[in-house]
C-alpha positions as CSV (number, residue, x, y, z in Angstrom):
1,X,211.7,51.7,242.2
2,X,210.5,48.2,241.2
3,X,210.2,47.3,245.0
4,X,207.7,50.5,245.2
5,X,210.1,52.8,247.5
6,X,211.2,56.1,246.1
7,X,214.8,56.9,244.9
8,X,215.7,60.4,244.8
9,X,219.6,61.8,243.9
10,X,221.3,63.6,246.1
11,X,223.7,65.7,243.6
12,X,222.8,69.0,242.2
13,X,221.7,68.2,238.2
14,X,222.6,64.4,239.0
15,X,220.5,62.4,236.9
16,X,220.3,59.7,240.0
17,X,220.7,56.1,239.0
18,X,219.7,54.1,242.2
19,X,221.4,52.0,244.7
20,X,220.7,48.0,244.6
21,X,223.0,48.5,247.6
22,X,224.1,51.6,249.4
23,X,227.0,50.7,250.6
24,X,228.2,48.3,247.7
25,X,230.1,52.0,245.9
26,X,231.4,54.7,247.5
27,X,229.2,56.9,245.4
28,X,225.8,54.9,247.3
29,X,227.8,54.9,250.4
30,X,228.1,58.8,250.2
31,X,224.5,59.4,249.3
32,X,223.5,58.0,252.7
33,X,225.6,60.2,254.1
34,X,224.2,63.3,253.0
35,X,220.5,62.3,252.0
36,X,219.7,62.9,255.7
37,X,220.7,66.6,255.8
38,X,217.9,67.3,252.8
39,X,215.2,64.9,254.7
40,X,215.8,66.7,257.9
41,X,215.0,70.1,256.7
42,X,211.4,69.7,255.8
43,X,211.7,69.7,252.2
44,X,209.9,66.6,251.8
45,X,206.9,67.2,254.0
46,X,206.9,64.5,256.9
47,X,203.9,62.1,256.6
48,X,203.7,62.7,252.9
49,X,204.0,59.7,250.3
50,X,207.7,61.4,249.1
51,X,209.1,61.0,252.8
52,X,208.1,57.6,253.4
53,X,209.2,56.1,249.8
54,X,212.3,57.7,250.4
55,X,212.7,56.0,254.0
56,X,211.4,52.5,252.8
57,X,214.0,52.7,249.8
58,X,216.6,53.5,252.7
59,X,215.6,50.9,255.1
60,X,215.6,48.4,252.0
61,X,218.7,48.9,250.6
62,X,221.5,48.9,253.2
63,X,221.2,52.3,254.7
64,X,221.0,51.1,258.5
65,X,222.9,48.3,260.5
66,X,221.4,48.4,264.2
67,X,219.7,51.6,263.7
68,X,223.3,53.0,262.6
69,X,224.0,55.1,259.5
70,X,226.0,52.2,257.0
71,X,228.8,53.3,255.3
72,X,231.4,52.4,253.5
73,X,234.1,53.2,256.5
74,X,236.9,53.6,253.5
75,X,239.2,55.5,255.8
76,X,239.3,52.4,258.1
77,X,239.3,49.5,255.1
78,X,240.5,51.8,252.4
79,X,239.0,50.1,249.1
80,X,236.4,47.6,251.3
81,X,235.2,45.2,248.9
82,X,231.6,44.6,249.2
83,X,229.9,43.8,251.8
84,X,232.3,45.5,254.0
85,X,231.6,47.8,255.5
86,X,231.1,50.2,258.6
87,X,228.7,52.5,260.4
88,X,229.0,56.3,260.7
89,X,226.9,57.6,263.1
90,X,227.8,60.9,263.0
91,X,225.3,61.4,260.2
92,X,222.4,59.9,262.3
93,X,222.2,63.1,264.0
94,X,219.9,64.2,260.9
95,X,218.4,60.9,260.3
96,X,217.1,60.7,264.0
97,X,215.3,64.3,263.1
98,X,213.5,62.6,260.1
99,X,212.5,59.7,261.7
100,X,210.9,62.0,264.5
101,X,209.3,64.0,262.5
102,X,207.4,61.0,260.5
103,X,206.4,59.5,263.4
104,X,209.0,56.5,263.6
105,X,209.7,55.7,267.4
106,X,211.0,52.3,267.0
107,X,213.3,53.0,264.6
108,X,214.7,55.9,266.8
109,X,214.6,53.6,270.2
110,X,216.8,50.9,267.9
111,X,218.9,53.8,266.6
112,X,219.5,55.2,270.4
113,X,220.0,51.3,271.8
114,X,222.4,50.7,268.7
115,X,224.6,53.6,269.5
116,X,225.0,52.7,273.0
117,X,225.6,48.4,271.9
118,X,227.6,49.2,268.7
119,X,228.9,52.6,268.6
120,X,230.4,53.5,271.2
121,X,233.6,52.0,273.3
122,X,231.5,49.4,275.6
123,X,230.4,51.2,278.9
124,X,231.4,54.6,277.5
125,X,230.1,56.9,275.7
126,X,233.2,57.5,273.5
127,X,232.8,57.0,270.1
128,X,234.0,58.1,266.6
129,X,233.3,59.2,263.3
130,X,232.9,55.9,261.7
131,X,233.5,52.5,263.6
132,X,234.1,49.0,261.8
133,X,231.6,46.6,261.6
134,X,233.3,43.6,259.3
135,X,237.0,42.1,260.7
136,X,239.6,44.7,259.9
137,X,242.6,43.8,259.3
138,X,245.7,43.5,261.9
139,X,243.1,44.4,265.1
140,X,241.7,42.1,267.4
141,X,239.2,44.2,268.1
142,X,236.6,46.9,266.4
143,X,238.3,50.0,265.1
144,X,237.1,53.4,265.3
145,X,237.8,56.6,263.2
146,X,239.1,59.5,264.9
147,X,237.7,59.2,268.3
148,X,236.7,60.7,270.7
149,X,234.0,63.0,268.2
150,X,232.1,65.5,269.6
151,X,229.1,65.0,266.9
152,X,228.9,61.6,267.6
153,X,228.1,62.3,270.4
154,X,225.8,65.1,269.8
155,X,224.0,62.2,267.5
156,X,223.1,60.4,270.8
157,X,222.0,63.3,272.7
158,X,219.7,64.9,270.0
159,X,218.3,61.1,269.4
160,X,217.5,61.3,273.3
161,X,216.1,64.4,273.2
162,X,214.0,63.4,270.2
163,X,212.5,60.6,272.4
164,X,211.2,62.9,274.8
165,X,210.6,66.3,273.8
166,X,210.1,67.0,270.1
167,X,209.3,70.2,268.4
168,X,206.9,70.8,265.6
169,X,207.2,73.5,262.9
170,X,204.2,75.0,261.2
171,X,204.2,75.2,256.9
172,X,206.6,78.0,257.3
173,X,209.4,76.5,259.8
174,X,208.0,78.3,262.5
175,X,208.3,76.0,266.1
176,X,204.3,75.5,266.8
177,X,203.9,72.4,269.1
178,X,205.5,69.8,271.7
179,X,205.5,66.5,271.3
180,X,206.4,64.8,275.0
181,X,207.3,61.0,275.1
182,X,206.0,60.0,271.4
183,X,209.4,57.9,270.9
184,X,210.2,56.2,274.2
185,X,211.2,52.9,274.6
186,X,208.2,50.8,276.0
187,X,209.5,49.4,279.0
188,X,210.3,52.7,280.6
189,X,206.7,52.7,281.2
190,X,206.8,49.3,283.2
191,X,205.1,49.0,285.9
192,X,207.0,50.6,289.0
193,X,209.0,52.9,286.1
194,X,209.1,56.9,286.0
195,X,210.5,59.3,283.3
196,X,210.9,62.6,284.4
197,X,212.2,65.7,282.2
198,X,213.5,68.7,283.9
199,X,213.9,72.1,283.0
200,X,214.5,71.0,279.4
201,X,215.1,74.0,277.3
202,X,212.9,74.5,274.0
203,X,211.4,77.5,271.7
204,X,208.5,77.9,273.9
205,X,210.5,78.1,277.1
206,X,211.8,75.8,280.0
207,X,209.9,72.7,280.0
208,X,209.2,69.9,282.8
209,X,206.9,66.7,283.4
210,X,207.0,63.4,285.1
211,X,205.2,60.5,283.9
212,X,204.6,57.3,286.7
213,X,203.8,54.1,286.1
214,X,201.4,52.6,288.3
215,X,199.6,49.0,288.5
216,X,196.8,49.9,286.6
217,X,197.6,53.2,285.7
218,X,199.7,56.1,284.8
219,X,200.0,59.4,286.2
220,X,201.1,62.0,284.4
221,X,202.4,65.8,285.3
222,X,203.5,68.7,283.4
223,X,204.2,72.4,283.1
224,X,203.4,73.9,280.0
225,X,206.1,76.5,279.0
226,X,204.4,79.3,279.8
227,X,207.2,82.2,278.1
228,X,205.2,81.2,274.3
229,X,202.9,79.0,275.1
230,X,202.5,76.2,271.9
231,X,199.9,76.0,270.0
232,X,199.7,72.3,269.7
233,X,200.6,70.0,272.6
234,X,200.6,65.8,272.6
235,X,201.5,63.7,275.2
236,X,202.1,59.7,274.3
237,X,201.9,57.2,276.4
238,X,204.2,54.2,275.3
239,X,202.9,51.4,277.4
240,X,204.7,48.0,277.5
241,X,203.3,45.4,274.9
242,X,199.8,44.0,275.3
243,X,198.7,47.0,277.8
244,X,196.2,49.8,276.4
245,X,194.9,52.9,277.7
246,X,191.3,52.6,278.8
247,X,190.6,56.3,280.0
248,X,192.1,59.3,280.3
249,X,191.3,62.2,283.0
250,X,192.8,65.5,283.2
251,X,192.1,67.5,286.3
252,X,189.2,64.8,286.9
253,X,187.6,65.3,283.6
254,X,187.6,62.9,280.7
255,X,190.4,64.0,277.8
256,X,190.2,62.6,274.6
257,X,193.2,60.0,273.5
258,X,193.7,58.0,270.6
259,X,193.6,54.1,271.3
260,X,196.2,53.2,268.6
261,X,198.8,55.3,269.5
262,X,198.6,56.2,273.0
263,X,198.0,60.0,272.5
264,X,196.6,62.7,274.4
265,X,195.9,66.1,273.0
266,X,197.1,68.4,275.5
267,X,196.8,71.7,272.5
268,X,195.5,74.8,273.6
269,X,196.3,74.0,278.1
270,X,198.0,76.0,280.2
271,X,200.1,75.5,283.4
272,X,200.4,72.7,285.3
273,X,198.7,69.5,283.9
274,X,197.9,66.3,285.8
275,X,196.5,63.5,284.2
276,X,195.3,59.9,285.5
277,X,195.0,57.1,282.6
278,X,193.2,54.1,283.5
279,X,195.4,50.8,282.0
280,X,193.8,47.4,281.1
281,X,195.8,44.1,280.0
């Protein structure tokens, strides 16, 4: 594309004229729909120029609204003239896998805070296939499609999960490695916070760790699945903005991290971990 991103079609022998706006047709409105399921399967290797274009063409052209799936909602406005539209999150459950597997964690702490702000029924967790964003007409308030829906639902839950435990493949699909806390929201590491994981179930077996923040520091604990043991294991360390990890010690001893991110290479340990990292303003 002009704007640099990376169009590709998502219809077998379609020859794929873009979207200036997804949601503007109810072929672009469809394509957002079912781009995810192809980006969620690995066939554009994550981290490589081909999955980010793609994502930058999405996230440039109308493909989220609050970290929701857009769509044209047609079986709430029927023929929505544009820019009407709606959200349906029940195709996010794919998009949230993407967006962990290239390393996106804002996006999916917007997507997991958008579900819960715009939908889902306020102070439920009910929600719907597609929900109306624009006035509909003849309601006073936002419509839903066909709730309560199980796989919006699912959507939430899988981003959650994604937040905290994610599992990496190796080149042929095969699970290889954790990921624990690369995607959580920032201030759940405020001072005086916790998040604990327990028992959560994965391809390596039962998995469990605590993280506290401290004045000063973090302490972290975990068990390493010890059933399959995987070969590559990261914890992050999502501090709240403007605090940085200054050192990291594992058992007493000095573990490398990286500064930028927050991350500590765990591959390769076994049992129970505990780890101490010193924080500076």
């Amino acid at each position: 594309m002009k704007d640099g991103t990376l169009f590709v079609p998502a219809a077998l022998l379609d020859p794929g004229k873009p979207f200036d706006a997804l949601t503007a047709s109810k072929a672009g409105s469809y394509w957002n729909l079912v781009i995810p399921y192809a980006l969620a399967s690995g066939f554009f290797p994550p981290g490589r120029p081909e999955a980010n274009g793609i994502l930058e063409y999405m996230l440039r052209h109308g493909s989220r609204l609050l970290g929701l799936v857009r769509a044209g909602a047609y079986a709430l406005y029927g023929k929505p003239a544009y820019p009407v539209s709606g959200t349906n999150q029940v195709y996010g459950l794919n998009v949230a896998r993407f967006l962990a597997d290239n390393d996106h964690p804002d996006q999916l702490v917007l997507s997991l805070y958008g579900m819960l702000a715009a939908a889902m029924t306020p102070n439920t967790f009910v929600s719907g296939e597609a929900a109306s964003v624009a006035p509909l007409e003849g309601t006073y308030y936002r419509s839903m499609y066909q709730p309560p829906n199980g796989a919006s639902n699912a959507t939430f839950l899988e981003t959650l999960r994604l937040m905290l435990v994610h599992e990496t493949p190796d080149p042929r699909g095969r699970p290889a490695g954790l990921q624990l806390a690369h995607s959580t929201p920032r201030l759940w590491l405020k001072p005086g916070k916790s998040i604990e994981v327990e028992q959560a179930p994965t391809s390596f077996g039962p998995l469990s760790y605590r993280i506290d923040s401290l004045h000063g520091q973090v302490v972290a604990s975990i068990d390493v699945p010890s059933r399959r043991p995987p070969r590559m294991l990261s914890l992050r360390l999502r501090l709240p903005a403007g605090e940085k990890i200054a050192a990291v010690r594992l058992d007493e001893r000095p573990v490398h991290f990286d500064a930028r991110t927050g991350t500590i290479d765990l591959s390769g340990r076994r049992g129970t971990l505990t780890l101490v990292a010193a924080v500076r303003g």
